[in-house]
MIDOSE-1310 file (N, C-alpha, C; in nm, 2 decimals, decimal comma, always signed):
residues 282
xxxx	+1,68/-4,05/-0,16/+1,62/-4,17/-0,10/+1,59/-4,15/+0,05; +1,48/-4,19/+0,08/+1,45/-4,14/+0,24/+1,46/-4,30/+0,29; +1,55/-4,27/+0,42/+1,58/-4,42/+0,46/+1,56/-4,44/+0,58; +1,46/-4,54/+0,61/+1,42/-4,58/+0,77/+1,55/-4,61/+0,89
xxxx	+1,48/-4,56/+0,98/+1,61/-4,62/+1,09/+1,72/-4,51/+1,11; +1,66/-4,38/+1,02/+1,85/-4,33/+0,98/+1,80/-4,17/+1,00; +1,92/-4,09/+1,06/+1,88/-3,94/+1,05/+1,95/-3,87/+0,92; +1,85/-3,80/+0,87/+1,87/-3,76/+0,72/+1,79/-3,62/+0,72
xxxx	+1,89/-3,55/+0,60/+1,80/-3,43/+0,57/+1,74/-3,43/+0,46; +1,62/-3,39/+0,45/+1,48/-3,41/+0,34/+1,44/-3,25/+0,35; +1,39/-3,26/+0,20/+1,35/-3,12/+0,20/+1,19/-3,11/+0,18; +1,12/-2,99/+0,23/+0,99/-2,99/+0,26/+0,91/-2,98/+0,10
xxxx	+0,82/-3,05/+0,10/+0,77/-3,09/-0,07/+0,64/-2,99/-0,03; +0,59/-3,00/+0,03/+0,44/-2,98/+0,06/+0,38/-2,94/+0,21; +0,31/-2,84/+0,24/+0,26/-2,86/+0,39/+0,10/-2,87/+0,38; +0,07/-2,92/+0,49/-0,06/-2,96/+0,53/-0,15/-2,85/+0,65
xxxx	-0,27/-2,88/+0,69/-0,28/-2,85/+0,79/-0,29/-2,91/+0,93; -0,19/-3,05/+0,93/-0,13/-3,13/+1,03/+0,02/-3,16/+1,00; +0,08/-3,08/+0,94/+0,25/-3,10/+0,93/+0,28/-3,00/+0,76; +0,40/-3,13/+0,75/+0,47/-3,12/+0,64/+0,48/-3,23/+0,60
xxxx	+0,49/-3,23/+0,42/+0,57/-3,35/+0,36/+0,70/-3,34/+0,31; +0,77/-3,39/+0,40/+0,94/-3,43/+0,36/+0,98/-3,55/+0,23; +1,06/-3,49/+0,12/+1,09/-3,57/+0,03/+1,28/-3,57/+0,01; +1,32/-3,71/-0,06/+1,50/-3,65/-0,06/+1,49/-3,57/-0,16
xxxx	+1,42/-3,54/-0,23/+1,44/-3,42/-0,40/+1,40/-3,28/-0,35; +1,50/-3,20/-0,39/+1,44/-3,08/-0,35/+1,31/-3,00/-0,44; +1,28/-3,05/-0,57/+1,19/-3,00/-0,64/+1,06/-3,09/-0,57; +0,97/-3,01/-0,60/+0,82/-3,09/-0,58/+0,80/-3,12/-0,69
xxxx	+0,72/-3,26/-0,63/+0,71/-3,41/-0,77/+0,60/-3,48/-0,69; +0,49/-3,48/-0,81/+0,36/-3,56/-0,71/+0,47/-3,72/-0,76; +0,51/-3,75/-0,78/+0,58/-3,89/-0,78/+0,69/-3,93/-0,70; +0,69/-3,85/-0,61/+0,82/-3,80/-0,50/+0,69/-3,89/-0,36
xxxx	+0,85/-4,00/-0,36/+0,79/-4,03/-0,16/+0,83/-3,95/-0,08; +0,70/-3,91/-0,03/+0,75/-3,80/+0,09/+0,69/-3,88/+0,23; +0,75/-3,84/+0,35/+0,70/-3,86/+0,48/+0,66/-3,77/+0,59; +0,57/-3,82/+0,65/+0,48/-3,65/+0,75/+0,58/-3,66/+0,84
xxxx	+0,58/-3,51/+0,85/+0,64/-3,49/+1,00/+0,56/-3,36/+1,03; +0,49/-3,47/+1,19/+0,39/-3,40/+1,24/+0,42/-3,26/+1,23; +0,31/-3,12/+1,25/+0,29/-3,02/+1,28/+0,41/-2,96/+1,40; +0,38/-3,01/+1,49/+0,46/-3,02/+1,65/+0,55/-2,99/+1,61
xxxx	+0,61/-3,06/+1,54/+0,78/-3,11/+1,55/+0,83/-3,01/+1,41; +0,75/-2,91/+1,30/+0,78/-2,86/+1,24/+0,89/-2,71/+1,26; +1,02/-2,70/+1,19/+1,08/-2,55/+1,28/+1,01/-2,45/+1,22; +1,03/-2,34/+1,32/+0,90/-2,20/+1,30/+1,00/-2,17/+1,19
xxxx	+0,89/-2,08/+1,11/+0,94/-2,05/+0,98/+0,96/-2,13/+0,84; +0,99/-2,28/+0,85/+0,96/-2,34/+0,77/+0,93/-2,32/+0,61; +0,97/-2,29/+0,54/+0,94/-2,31/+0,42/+0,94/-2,41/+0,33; +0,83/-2,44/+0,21/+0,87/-2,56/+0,11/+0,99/-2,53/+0,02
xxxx	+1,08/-2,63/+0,02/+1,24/-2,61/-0,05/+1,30/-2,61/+0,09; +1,32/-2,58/+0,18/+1,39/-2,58/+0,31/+1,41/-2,73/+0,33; +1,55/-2,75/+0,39/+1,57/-2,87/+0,43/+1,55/-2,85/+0,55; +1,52/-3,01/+0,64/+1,52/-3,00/+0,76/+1,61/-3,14/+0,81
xxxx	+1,63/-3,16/+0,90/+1,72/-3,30/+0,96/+1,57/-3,35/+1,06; +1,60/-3,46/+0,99/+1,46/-3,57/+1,07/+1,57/-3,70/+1,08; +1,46/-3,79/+1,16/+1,51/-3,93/+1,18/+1,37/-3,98/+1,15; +1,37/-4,09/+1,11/+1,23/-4,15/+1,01/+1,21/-4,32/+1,07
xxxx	+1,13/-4,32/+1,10/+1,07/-4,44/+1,19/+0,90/-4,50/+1,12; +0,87/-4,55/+1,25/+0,70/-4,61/+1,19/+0,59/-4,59/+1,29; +0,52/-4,54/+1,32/+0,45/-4,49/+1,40/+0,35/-4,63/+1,43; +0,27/-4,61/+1,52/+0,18/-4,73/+1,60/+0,12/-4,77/+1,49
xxxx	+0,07/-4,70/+1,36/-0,01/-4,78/+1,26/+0,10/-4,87/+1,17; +0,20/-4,84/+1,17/+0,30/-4,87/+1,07/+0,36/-4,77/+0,99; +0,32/-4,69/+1,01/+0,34/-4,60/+0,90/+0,48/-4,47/+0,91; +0,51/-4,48/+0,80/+0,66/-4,37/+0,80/+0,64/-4,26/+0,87
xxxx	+0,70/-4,22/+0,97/+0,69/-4,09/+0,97/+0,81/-4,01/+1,05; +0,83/-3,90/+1,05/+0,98/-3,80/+1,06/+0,95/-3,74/+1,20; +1,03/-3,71/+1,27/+1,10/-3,69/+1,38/+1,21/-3,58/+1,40; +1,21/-3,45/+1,48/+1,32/-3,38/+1,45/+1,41/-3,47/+1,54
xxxx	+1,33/-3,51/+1,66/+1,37/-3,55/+1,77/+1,50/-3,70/+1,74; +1,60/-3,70/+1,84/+1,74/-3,77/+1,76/+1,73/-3,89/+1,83; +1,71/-4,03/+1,85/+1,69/-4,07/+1,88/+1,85/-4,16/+1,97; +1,85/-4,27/+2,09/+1,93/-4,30/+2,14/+2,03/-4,38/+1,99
xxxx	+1,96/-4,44/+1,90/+1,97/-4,57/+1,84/+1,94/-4,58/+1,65; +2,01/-4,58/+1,59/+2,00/-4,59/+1,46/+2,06/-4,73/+1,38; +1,98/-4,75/+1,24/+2,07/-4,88/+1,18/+2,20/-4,91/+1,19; +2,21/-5,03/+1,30/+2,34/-5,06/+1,24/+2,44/-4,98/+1,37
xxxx	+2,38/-4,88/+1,46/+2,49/-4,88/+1,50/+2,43/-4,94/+1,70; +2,56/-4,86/+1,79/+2,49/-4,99/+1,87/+2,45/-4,87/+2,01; +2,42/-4,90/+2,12/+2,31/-4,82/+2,22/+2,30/-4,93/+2,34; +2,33/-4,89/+2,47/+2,26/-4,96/+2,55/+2,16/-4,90/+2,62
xxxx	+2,00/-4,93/+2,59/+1,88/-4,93/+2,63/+1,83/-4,98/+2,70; +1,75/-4,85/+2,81/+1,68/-4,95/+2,93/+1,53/-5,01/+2,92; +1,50/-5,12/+2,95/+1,40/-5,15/+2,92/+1,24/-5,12/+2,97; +1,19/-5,06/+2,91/+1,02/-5,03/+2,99/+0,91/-5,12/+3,01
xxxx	+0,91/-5,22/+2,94/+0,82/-5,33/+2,99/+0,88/-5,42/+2,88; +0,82/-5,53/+2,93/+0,80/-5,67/+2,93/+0,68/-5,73/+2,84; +0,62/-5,84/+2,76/+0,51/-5,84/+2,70/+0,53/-5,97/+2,61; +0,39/-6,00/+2,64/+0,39/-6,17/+2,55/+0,44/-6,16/+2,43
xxxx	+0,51/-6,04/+2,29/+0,52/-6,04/+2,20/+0,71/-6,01/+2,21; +0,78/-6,00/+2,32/+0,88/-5,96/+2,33/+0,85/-5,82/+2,47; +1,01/-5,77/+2,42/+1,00/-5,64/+2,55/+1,05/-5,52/+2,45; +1,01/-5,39/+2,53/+1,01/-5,25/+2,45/+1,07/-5,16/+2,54
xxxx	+1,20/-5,10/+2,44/+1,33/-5,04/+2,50/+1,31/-4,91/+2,51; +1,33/-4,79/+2,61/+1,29/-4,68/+2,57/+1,44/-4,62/+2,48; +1,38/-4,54/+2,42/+1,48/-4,48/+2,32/+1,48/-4,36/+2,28; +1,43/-4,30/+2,35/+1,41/-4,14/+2,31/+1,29/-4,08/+2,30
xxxx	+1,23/-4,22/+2,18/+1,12/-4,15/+2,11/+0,98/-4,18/+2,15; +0,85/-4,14/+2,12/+0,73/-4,19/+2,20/+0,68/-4,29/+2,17; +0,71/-4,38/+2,07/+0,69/-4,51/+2,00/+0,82/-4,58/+2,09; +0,81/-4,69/+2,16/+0,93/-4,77/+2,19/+0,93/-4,87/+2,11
xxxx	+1,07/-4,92/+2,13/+1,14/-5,00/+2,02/+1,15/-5,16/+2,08; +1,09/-5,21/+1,95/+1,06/-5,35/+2,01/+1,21/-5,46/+2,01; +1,20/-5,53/+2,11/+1,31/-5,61/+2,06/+1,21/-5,75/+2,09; +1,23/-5,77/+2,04/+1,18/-5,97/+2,01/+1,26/-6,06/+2,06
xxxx	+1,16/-6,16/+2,11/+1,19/-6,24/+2,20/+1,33/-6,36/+2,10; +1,29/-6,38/+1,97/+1,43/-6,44/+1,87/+1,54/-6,34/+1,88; +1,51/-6,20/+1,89/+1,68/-6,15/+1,93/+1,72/-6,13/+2,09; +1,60/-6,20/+2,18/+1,73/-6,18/+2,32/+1,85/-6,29/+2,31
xxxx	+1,93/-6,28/+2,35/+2,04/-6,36/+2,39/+2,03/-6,38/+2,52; +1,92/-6,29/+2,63/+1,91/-6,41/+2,76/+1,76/-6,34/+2,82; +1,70/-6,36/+2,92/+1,55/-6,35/+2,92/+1,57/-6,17/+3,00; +1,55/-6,08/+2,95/+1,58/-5,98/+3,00/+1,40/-5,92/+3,10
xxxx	+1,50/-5,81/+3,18/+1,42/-5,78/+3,31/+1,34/-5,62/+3,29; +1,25/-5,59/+3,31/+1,19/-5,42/+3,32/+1,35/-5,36/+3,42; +1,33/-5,22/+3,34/+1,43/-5,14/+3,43/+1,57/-5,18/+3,44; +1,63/-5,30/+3,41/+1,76/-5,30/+3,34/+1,81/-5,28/+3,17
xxxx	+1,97/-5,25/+3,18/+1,94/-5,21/+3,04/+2,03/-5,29/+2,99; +2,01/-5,29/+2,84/+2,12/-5,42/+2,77/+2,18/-5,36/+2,61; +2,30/-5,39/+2,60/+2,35/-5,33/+2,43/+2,28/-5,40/+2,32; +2,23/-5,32/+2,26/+2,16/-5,36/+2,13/+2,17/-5,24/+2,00
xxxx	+2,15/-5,30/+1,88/+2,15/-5,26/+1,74/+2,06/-5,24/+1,68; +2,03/-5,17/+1,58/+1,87/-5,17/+1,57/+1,90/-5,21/+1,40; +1,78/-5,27/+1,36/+1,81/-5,35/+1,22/+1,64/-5,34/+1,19; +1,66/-5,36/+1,03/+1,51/-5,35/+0,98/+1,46/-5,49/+1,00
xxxx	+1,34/-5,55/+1,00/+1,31/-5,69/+1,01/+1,21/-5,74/+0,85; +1,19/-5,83/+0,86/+1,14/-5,86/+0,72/+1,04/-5,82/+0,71; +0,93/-5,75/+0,79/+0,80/-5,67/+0,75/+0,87/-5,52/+0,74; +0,96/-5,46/+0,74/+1,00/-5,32/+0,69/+0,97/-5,29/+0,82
xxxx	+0,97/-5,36/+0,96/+0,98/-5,29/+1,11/+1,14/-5,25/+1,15; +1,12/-5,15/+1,24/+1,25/-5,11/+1,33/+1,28/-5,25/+1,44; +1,37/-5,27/+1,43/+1,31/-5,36/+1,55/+1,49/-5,35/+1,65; +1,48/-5,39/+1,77/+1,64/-5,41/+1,83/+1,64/-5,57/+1,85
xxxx	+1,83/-5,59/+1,83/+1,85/-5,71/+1,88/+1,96/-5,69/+1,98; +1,99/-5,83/+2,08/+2,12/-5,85/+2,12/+2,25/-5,92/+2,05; +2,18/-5,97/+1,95/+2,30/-6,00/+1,89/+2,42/-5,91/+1,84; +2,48/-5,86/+1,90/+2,54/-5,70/+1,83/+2,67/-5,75/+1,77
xxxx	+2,75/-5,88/+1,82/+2,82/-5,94/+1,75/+2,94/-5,89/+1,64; +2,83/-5,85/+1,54/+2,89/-5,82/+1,40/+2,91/-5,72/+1,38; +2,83/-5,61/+1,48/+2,86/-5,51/+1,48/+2,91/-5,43/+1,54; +3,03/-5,50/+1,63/+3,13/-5,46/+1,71/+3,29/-5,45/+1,60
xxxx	+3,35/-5,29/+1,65/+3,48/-5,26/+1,52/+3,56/-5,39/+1,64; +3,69/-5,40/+1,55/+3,82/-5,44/+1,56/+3,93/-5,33/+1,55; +3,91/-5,23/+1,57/+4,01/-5,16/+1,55/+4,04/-5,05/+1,69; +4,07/-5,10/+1,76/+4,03/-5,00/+1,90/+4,19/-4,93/+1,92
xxxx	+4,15/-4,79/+2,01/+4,24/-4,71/+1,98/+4,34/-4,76/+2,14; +4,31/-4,88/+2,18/+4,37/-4,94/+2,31/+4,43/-5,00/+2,29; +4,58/-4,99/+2,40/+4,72/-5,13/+2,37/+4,71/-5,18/+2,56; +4,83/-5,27/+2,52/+4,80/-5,35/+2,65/+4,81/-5,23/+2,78
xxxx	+4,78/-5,28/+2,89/+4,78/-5,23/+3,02/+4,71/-5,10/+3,04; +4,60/-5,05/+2,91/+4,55/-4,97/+2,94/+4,40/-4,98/+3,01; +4,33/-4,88/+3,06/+4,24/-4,92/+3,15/+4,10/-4,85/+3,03; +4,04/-4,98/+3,03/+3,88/-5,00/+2,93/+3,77/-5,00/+3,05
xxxx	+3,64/-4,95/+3,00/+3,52/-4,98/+3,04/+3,42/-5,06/+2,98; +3,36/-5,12/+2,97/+3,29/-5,16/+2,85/+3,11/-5,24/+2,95; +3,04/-5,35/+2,85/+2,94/-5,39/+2,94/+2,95/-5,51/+2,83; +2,89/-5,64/+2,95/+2,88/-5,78/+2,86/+2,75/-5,79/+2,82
xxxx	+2,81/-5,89/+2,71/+2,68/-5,85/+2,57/+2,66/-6,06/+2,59; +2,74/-6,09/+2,58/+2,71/-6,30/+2,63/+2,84/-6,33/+2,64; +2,83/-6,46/+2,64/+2,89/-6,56/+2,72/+2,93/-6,67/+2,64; +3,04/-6,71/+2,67/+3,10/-6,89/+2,63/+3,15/-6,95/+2,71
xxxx	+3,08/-7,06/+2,79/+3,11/-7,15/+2,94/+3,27/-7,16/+2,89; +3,31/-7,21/+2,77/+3,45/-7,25/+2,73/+3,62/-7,13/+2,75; +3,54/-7,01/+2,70/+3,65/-6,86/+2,67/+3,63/-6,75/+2,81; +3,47/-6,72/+2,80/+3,47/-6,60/+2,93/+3,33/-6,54/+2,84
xxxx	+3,40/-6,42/+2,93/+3,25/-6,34/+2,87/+3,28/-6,21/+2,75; +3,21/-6,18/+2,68/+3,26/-6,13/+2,58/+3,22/-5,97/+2,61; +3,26/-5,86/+2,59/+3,28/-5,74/+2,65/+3,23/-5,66/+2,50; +3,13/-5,55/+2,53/+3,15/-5,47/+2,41/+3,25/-5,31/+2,50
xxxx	+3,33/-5,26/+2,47/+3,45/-5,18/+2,52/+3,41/-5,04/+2,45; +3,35/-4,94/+2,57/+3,30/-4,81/+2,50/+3,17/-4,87/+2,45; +3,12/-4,95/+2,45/+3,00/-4,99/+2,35/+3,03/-5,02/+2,22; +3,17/-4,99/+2,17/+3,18/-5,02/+2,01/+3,29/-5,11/+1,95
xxxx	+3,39/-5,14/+2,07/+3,49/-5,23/+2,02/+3,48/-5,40/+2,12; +3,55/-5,44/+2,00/+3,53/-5,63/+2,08/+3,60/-5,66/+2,17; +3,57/-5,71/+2,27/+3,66/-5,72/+2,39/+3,60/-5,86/+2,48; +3,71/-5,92/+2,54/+3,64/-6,07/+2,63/+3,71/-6,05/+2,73
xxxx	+3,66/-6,08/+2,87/+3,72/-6,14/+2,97/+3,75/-6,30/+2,97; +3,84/-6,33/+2,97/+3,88/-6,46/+2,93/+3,83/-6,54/+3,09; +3,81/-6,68/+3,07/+3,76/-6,76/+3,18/+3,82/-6,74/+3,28; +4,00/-6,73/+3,30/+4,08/-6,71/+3,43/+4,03/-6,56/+3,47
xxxx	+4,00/-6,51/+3,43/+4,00/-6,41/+3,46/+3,85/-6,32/+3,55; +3,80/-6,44/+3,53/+3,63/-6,38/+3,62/+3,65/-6,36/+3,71; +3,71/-6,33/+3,79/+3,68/-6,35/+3,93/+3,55/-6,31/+4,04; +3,45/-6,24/+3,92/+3,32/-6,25/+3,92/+3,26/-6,30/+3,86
xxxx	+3,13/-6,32/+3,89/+3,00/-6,41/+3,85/+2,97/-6,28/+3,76; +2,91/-6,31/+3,60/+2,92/-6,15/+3,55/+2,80/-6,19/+3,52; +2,71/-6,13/+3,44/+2,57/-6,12/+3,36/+2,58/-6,05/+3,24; +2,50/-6,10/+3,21/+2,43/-6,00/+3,04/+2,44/-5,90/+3,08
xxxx	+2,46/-5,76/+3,08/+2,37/-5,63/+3,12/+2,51/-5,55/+3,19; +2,58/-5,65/+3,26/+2,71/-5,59/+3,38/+2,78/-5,53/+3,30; +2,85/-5,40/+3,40/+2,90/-5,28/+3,35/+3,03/-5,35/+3,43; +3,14/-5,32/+3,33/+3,31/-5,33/+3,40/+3,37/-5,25/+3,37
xxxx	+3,47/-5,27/+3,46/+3,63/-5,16/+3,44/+3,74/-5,28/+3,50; +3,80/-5,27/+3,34/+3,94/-5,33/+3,37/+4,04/-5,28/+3,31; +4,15/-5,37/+3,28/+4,24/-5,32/+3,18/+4,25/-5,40/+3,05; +4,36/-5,33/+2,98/+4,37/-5,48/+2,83/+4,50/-5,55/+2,87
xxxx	+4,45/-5,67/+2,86/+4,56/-5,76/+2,89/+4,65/-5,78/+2,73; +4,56/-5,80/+2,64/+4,64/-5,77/+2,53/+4,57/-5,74/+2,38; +4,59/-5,70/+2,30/+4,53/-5,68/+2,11/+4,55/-5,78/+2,04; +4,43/-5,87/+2,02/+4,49/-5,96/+1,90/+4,50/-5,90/+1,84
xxxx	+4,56/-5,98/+1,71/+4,60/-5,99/+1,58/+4,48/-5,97/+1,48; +4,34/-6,02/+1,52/+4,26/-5,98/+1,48/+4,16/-5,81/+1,52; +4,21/-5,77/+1,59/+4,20/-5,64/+1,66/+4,09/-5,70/+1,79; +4,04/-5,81/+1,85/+3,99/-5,80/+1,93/+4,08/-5,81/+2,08
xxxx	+4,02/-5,76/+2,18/+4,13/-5,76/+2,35/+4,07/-5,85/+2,42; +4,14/-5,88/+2,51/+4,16/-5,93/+2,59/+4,16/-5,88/+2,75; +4,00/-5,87/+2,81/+4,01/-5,72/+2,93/+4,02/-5,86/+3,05; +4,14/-5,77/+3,12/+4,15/-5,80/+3,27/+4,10/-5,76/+3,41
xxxx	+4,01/-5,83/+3,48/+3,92/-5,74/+3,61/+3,99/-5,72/+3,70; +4,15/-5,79/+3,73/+4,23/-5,73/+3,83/+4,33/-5,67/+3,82; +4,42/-5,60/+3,89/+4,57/-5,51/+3,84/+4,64/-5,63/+3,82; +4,78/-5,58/+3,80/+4,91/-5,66/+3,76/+4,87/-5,69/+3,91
xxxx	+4,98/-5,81/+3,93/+4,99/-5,90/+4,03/+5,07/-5,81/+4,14; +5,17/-5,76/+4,15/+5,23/-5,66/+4,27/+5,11/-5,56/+4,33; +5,04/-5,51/+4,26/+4,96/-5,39/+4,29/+4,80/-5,49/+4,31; +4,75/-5,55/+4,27/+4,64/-5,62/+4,31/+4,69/-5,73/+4,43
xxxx	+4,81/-5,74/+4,49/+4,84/-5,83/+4,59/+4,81/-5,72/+4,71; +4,84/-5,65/+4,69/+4,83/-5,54/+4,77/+4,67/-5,49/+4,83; +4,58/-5,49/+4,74/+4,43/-5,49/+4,72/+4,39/-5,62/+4,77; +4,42/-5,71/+4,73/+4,39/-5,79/+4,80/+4,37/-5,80/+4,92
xxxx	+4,50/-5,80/+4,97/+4,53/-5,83/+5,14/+4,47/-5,72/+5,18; +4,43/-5,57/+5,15/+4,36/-5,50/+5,19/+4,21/-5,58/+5,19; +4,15/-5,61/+5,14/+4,00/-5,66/+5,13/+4,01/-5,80/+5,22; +4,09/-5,85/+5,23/+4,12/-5,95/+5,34/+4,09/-5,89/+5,46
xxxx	+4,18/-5,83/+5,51/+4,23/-5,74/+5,63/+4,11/-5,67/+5,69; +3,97/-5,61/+5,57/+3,89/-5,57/+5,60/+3,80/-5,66/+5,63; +3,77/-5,73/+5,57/+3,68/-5,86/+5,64/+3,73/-5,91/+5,75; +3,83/-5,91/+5,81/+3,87/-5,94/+5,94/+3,82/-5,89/+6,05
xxxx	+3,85/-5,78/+6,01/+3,79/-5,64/+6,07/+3,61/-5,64/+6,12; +3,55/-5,69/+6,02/+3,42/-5,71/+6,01/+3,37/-5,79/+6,08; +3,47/-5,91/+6,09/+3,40/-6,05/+6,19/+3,52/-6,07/+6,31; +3,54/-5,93/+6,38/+3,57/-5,97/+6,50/+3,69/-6,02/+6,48
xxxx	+3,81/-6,01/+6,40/+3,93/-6,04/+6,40/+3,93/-6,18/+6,35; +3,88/-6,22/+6,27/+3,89/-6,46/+6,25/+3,84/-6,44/+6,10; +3,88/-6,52/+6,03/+3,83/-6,57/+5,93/+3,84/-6,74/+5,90; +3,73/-6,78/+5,89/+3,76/-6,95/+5,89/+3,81/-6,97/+5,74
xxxx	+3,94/-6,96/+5,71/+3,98/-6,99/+5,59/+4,13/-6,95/+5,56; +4,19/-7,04/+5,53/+4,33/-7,05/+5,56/+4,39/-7,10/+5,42; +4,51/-7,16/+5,39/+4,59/-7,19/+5,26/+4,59/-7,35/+5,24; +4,47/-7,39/+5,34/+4,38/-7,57/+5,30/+4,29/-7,53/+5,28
xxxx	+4,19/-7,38/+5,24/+4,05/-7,39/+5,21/+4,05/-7,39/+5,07; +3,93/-7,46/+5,03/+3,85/-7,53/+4,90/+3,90/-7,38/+4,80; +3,94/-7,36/+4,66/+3,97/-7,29/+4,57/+3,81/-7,23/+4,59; +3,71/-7,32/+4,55/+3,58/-7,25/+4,54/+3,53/-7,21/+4,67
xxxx	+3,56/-7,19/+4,79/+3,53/-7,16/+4,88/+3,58/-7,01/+4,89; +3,74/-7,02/+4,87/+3,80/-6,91/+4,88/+3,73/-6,78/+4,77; +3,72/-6,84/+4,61/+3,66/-6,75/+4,50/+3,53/-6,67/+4,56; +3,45/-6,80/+4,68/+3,29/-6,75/+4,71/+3,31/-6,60/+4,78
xxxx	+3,41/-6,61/+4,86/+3,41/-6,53/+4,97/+3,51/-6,43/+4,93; +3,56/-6,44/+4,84/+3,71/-6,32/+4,85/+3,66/-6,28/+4,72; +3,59/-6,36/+4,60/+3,62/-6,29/+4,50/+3,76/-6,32/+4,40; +3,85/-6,42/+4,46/+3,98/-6,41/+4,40/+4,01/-6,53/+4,43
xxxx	+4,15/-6,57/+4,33/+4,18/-6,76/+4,30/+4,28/-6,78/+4,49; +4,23/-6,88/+4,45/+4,34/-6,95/+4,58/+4,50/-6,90/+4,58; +4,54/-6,90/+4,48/+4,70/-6,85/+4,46/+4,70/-6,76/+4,50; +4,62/-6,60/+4,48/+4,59/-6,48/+4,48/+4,57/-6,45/+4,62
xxxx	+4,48/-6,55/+4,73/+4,48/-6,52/+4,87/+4,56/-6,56/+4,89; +4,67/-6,65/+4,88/+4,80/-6,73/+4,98/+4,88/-6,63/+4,96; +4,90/-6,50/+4,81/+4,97/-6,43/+4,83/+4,95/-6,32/+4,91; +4,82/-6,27/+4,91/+4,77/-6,18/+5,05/+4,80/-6,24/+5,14
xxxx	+4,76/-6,34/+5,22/+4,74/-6,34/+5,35/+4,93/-6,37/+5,33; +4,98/-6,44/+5,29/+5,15/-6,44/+5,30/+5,19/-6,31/+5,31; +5,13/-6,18/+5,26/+5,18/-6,03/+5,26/+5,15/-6,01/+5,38; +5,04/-5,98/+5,47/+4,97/-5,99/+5,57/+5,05/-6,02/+5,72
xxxx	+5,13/-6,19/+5,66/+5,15/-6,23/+5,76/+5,32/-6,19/+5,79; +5,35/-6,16/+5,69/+5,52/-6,07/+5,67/+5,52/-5,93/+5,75; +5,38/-5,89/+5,73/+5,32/-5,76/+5,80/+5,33/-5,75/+5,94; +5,30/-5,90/+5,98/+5,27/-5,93/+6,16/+5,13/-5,84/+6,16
xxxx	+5,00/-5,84/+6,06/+4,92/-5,83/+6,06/+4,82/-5,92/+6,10; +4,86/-6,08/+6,05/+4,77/-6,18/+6,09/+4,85/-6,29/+6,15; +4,74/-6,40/+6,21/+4,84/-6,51/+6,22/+4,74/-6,62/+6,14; +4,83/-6,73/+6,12/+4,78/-6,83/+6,05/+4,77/-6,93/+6,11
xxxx	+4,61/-7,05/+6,14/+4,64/-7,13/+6,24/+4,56/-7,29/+6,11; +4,57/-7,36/+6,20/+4,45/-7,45/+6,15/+4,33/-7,43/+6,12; +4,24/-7,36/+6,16/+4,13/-7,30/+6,18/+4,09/-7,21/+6,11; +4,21/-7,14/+6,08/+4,17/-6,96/+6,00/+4,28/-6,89/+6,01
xxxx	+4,21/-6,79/+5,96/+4,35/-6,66/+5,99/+4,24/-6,56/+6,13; +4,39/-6,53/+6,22/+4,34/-6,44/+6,29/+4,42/-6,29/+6,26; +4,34/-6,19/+6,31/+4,44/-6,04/+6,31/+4,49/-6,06/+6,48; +4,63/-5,98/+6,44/+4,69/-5,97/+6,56/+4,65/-5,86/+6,65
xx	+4,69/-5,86/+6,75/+4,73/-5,74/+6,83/+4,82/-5,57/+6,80; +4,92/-5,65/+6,72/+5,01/-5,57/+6,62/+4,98/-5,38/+6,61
C-alpha cells in the first residue's frame, strides 16, 4: 500500500522516458497503483524489481508523486518549520521539499509572521491534501525520559490566560510553564531553557524559567547590580515599587528582588533609600 505523507520503500514496476513507476508489490501488475518518481531523482543503475526509499507527496497539480529526497516533516509526527510566505489562502512552511507545505489559516493557533518558525504536524485534509497544523496537541508523548530538577529545552506551541503556556519539550514531549512561573512575556514560536519542576501523574511536566531559589537569588542580584552599573549607580526602585513595575524591569516577582537587593545590601554593595537603590562606594 503506498501511503501519502510517509517515507516508504516501493519497488520499481515500470520505467518511462521521464522517470519510474513505483508500486508496494514487487511483481508488475497493470492493476498495481504506482507513483512517478521523476527521472532526476531516479538512483543510477536502477532496475525494475529494485526497491527504492521515497517519501510520497502531491505535486502543484495534485497529483502523487515520489521523492528520494527526506523531507523535514511526515504524518503524524511533529517539526518546527520556518515560514516562507504569507498568502490570502493561508501561509507555506519550507520543508525540505520544492512544493511547500500549506498550513491553513483554520489550523493556525495565532496569526503567524514570514521568516519565523512554529511546531507543527502534518495530517492529510479531507481533499487527500498534505497540509500542516498548529494544533500539535495530541500529538505530543507523555512519557518523557525527564524527572524533576532536570534541565529541558523545548518551544511554545499556545497558551491558557488561566495555567501558563504550554511547552512542547525536545519538540515531542508535553510540557507547561505554569502562570507563576513566567517571568517572561512568552509567544507562540519562543524557544526556552528551563528545568522540570515536576512529572505528573499523567506524564506531562511542569518546566521552570528560573533556578532553585539559593542559586537564582544569586543571578538575580547579579542582573540587579548590572543595571546599576548601567545607569550610573541609582535605580528608581526599591521594596515599595509596584510588583508590575518591578516584573517590567527586572524580569522577576517582587519577592524575588527584595531577596536580591537584601543579598546586595548584606554585601555593602548597595544602599537602600526612599527613592531607589543606590551602589556604593564599597
Amino acid at each position: 500500500m503506498i501511503e501519502l505523507g510517509r517515507t516508504q520503500k516501493l519497488y520499481i514496476d515500470h520505467k518511462t522516458d521521464f522517470g519510474v513507476y513505483l508500486c508496494a508489490e514487487p511483481k508488475p501488475d497493470k492493476r498495481n497503483r504506482c507513483v512517478l518518481l521523476p527521472r532526476k531523482q531516479v538512483p543510477k543503475g536502477a532496475q525494475v524489481g529494485d526497491q527504492v526509499e521515497v517519501f510520497v507527496y502531491k505535486d502543484s497539480s495534485d497529483r502523487e508523486i515520489a521523492t528520494t529526497t527526506k523531507p523535514a516533516l511526515e504524518v503524524g509526527k511533529l517539526a518546527v518549520l520556518p515560514v516562507a510566505q504569507t498568502t490570502r489562502i493561508g501561509a507555506f512552511l519550507k520543508w525540505g521539499l520544492e512544493k511547500d507545505l500549506l498550513l491553513p489559516f483554520s489550523e493556525q493557533t495565532v496569526k503567524v509572521k514570514e521568516g519565523d518558525e512554529y511546531l507543527v504536524s502534518l495530517y492529510i485534509d479531507k481533499s487527500e491534501r498534505l497540509c500542516a497544523t498548529m494544533k500539535v496537541y495530541d500529538f505530543l508523548r507523555t512519557d518523557p525520559p525527564y524527572k524533576e530538577e532536570d534541565p529541558v529545552q523545548g518551544i511554545v506551541y499556545g497558551f491558557n490566560p488561566e495555567y501558563g503556556a504550554f511547552v512542547a519539550v525536545d519538540q515531542l514531549y508535553n510540557g507547561m510553564v505554569p502562570k507563576q512561573e513566567m517571568v517572561r512575556k512568552l509567544h507562540i514560536g519562543d524557544r526556552i531553557e528551563g528545568r522540570v519542576i515536576s512529572v505528573r501523574e499523567d506524564g506531562k511536566m511542569n518546566i521552570g524559567l528560573r533556578q532553585r531559589a539559593h542559586i537564582q537569588m544569586d543571578v538575580d542580584a547579579g542582573r540587579i547590580f548590572e543595571k546599576l552599573e548601567e545607569n550610573d549607580g541609582f535605580l528608581p526602585y526599591h521594596d515599595k515599587s509596584s510588583p508590575e513595575d518591578i516584573r517590567a524591569e527586572f524580569g522577576m516577582s517582587k519577592n524575588e528582588f527584595k531577596r536580591a537587593i537584601g543579598r546586595l545590601y548584606k554585601m555593602r554593595k548597595i544602599e537602600i533609600s526612599h527613592d531607589g537603590i543606590r551602589k556604593t562606594d564599597v
